[in-house]
C-alpha positions in Angstrom: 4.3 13.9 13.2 3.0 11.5 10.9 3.2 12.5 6.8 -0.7 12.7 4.9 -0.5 9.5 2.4 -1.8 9.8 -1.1 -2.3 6.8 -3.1 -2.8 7.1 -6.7 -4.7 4.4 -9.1 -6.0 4.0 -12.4 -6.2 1.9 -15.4 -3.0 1.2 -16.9 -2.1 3.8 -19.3 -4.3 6.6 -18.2 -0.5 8.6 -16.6 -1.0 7.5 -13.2 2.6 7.9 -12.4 3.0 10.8 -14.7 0.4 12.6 -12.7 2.4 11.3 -9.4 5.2 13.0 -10.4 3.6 16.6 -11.3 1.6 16.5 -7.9 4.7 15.7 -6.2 6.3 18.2 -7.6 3.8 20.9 -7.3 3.7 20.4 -3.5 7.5 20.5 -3.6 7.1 24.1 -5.3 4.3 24.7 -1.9 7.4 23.6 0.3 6.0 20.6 1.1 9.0 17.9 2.0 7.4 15.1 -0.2 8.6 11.4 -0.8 7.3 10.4 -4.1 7.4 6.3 -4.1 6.8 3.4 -6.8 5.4 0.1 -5.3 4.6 -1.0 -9.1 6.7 -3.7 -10.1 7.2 -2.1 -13.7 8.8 1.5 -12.2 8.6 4.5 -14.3 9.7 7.3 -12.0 13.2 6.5 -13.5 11.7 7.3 -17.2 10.1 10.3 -16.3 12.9 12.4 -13.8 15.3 10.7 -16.5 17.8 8.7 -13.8 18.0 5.8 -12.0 16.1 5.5 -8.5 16.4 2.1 -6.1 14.6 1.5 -2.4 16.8 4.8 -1.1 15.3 8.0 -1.3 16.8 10.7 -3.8 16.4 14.1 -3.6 15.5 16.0 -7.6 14.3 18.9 -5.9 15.1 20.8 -2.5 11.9 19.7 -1.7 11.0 16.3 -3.5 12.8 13.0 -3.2 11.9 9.9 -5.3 11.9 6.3 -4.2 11.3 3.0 -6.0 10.9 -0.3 -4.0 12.0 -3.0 -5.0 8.7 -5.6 -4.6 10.9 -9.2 -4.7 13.3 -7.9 -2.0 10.5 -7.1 0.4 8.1 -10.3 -0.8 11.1 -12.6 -0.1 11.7 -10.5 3.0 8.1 -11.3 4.3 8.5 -14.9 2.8 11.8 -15.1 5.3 10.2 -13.9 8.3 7.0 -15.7 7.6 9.1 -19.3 7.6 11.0 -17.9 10.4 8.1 -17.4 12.9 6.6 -20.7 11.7 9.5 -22.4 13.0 9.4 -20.3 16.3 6.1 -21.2 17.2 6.4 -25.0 15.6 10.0 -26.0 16.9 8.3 -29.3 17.2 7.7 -29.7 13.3 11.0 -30.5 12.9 10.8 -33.9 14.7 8.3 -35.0 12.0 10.4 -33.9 9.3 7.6 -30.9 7.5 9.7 -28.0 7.8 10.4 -28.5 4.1 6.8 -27.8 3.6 7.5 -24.1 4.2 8.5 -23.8 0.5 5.1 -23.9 0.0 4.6 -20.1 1.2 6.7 -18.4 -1.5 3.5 -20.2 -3.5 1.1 -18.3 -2.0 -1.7 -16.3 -3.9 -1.8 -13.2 -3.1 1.8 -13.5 -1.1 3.5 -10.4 -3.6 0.5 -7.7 -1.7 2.1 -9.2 2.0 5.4 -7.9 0.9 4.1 -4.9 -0.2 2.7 -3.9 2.8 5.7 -5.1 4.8 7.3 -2.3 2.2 4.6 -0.1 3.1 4.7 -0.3 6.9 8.6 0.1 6.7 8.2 3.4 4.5 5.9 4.5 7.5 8.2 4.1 10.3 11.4 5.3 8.4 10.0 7.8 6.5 8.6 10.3 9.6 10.6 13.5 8.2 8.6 14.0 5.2 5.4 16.0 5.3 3.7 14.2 2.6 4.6 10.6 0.9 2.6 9.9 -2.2 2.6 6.1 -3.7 2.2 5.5 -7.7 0.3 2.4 -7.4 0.7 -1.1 -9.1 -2.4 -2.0 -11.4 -5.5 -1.5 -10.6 -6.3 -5.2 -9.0 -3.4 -5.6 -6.8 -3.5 -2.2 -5.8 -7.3 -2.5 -4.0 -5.8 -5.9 -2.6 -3.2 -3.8 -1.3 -5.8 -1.3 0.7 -7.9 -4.4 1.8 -5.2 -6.4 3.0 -5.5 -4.9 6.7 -9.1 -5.0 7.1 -9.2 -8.6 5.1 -6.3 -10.0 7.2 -8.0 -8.7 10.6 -11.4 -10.6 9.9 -9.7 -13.4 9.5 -7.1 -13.2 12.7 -9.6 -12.5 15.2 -11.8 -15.6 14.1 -8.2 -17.7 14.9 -7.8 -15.5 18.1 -11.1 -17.1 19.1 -10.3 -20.0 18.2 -7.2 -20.0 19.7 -8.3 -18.8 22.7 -11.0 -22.2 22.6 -8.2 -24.4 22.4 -6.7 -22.8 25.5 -9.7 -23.2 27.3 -10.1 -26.8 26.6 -6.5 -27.6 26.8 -6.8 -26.0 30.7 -9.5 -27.8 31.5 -7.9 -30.9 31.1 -4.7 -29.7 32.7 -6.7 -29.0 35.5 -8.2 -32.6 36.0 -4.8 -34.3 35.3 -2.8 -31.9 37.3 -5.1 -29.9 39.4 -2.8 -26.6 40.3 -0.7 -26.6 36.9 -0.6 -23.7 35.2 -0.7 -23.3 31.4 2.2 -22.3 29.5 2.6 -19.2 27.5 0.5 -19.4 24.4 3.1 -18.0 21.6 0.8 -18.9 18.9 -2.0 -16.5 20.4 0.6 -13.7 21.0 1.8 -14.0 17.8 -2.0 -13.3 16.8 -2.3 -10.7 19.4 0.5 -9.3 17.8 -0.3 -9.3 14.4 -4.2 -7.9 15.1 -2.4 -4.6 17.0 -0.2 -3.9 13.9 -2.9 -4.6 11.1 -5.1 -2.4 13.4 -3.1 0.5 13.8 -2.4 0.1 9.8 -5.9 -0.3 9.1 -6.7 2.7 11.0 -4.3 5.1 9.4 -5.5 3.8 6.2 -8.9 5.1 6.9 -8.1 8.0 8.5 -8.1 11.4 7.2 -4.3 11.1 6.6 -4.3 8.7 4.0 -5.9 10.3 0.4 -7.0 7.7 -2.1 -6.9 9.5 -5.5 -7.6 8.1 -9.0 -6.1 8.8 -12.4 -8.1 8.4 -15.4 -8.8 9.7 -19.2 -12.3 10.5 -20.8 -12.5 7.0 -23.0 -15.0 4.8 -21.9 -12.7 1.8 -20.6 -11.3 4.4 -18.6 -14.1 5.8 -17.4 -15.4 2.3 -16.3 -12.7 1.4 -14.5 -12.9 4.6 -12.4 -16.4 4.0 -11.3 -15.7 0.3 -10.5 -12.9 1.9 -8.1 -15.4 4.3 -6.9 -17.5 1.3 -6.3 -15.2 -1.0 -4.3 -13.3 1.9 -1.8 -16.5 2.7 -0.2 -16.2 -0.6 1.4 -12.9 0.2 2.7 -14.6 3.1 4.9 -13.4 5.7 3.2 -13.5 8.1 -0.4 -11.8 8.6 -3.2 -10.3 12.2 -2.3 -9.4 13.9 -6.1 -10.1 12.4 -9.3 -7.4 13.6 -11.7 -8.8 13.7 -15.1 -5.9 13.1 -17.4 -5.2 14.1 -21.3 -8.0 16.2 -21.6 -8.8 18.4 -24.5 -11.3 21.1 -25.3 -14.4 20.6 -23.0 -14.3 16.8 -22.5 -15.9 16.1 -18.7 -16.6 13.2 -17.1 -19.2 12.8 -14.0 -17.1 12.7 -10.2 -20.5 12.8 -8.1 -18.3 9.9 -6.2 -15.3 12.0 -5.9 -14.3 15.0 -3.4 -12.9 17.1 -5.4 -11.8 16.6 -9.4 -8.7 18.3 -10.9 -8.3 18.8 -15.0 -5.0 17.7 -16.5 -4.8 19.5 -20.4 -2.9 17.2 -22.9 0.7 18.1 -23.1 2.1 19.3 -26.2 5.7 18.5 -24.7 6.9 15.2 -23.6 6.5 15.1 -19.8 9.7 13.9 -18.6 12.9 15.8 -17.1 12.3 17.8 -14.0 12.7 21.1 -16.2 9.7 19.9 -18.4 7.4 18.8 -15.7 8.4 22.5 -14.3 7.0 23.8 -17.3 4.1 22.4 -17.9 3.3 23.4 -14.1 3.3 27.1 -15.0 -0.3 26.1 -16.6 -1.2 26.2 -12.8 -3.4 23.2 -13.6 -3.4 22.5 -9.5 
C-alpha cells in the first residue's frame, strides 16, 4: 500500500522542520510507522533529535525513523544518468567530437530540483513499509519548483513527443519514396519521451491525489503571514490545497486568517528548547494536535 505524503513549507525561520519533527512524532505516538525526511540542503533533523542522520533511515522511536538526503549525491546522480542516456540515444555525437558538451548539464538552472525528485521518486519506491512519510521542505522557492516539476516537465515533453512524432512522419515519407517497403527503425528518442511522460504522469498524479498533503508552517508576523498567502496563491495551480496550516510560536490570542486552508492547527511558544526526543515528548503532552 502506498504511504499518505506530507510536505511541509514555510518561510525560513518560522520552525518548519521543528514542527516536522513534533507531527512526526505525534503520529508515531498514534502508531503510525512514519519516515520523517529532510530534502533541505541545510538539514536540521540532526539538531533537533540531537544525532547524526545520512540518506539511511534511523529509527528514534518504535514508530518514527528519520532520514536526511543528501541533495549533491542525487543531483550528480541525475546529472550521470542524464549524460548517460544522451550518449545512448546520440552514439553518433561522438564522431563530431560534442560529447564534451555534456558538461554543460551539471550548469543547468534549475538542475538541483531534477535530483531532488530523482530523491523523491526513489524514497517512493523503497520506502513502501511506512504508513506515512513526511518531507521538511527546502526554502520556500525551490520547494514549489519541486511540486511543479511534474506537471512543468510534462507540458513540455508532450510538445517534443509531437514533435517527435512529426519528424517520424516526414522521415517515413521519404523512406517510402527512396525505398518503397523499408520500414523505419525504432525511434529511441520518442521512447525515451514515452518513457519519461509515464513516470512524470504517475508522479504527477500521486502528487495531486489525496495521498499527498501539502501543509505550511508559519508565525503571526507580517512577512510570515505574506509568504503563506503567496503559497496559498501559487498551489492552487498545482490542482490541489494546502491541507493544515500550522500556526507556529503563538502566544496569547494571536490568529491569523486560513480561509485558504483545510484545516489550521495552533502551535503555543515553547518555554523549553525543542530538541531531544524526551523534550519534543513533552511538550506533546500539551496535546496541541
Amino acid at each position: 500500500m502506498t504511504p499518505e505524503i506530507h510536505f511541509f513549507l514555510g518561510k525560513g525561520g518560522v520552525g518548519k522542520s521543528t514542527t516536522a519533527s513534533l507531527w512526526g512524532l505525534h503520529k508515531a505516538q498514534e502508531k503510525n510507522k512514519t519516515l520523517l525526511v529532510s530534502i533541505d540542503a541545510a538539514h536540521n533533523l540532526s539538531d533537533i533529535f540531537n544525532q547524526t542522520f545520512s540518506g539511511k533511515a534511523v529509527f528514534v522511536h518504535s514508530h518514527l525513523a528519520i532520514m536526511e538526503v543528501d541533495i549533491d549525491f542525487w543531483t550528480k546522480k541525475y546529472i550521470n544518468k542524464t549524460q548517460q542516456q544522451l550518449k545512448d540515444s546520440y552514439s553518433y555525437l561522438s564522431a563530431f567530437n560534442l560529447t564534451s558538451y555534456f558538461q554543460l548539464i551539471e550548469h543547468t538552472p534549475g538542475i538541483e530540483q531534477y535530483g531532488l525528485f530523482l530523491a523523491f521518486e526513489n524514497i517512493l519506491l523503497t520506502q513502501i513499509d511506512f504508513d506515512l512519510i513526511l518531507f521538511d521542505m527546502p526554502p520556500t522557492s525551490v520547494a514549489l519548483d519541486f511540486l511543479f516539476l511534474a506537471k512543468n516537465s510534462l507540458a513540455w515533453l508532450y510538445e517534443l513527443r509531437t514533435l517527435r512524432q512529426k519528424i517520424n512522419e516526414k522521415h517515413q515519407i521519404v523512406s517510402k519514396i527512396k525505398f518503397y517497403s523499408k520500414n523505419i527503425e525504432t525511434d529511441k528518442v520518442l521512447l525515451k519521451l514515452e518513457n519519461l511522460i509515464g513516470n512524470y504522469e504517475k508522479i504527477n498524479g500521486f502528487l495531486t491525489s489525496s495521498k499527498s498533503k501539502i501543509n505550511v508552517v508559519t508565525n503571526t508576523d507580517k512577512l510570515s503571514k505574506a509568504e503563506t498567502g503567496r503559497i496559498a496563491e501559487k498551489i492552487k495551480y498545482l490542482d490541489h490545497q494546502i491541507d493544515t496550516l500550522f500556526i507556529n510560536k503563538t502566544k496569547n490570542s494571536e490568529t491569523i486568517d486560513y480561509k485558504n486552508f483545510r484545516k489550521k492547527i495552533i502551535i503555543p511558544f515553547s518555554e523549553i528548547e525543542l530538541s531531544g526526543i524526551q523534550n519534543l515528548s513533552f511538550f506533546l503532552q500539551k496535546k496541541i494536535f
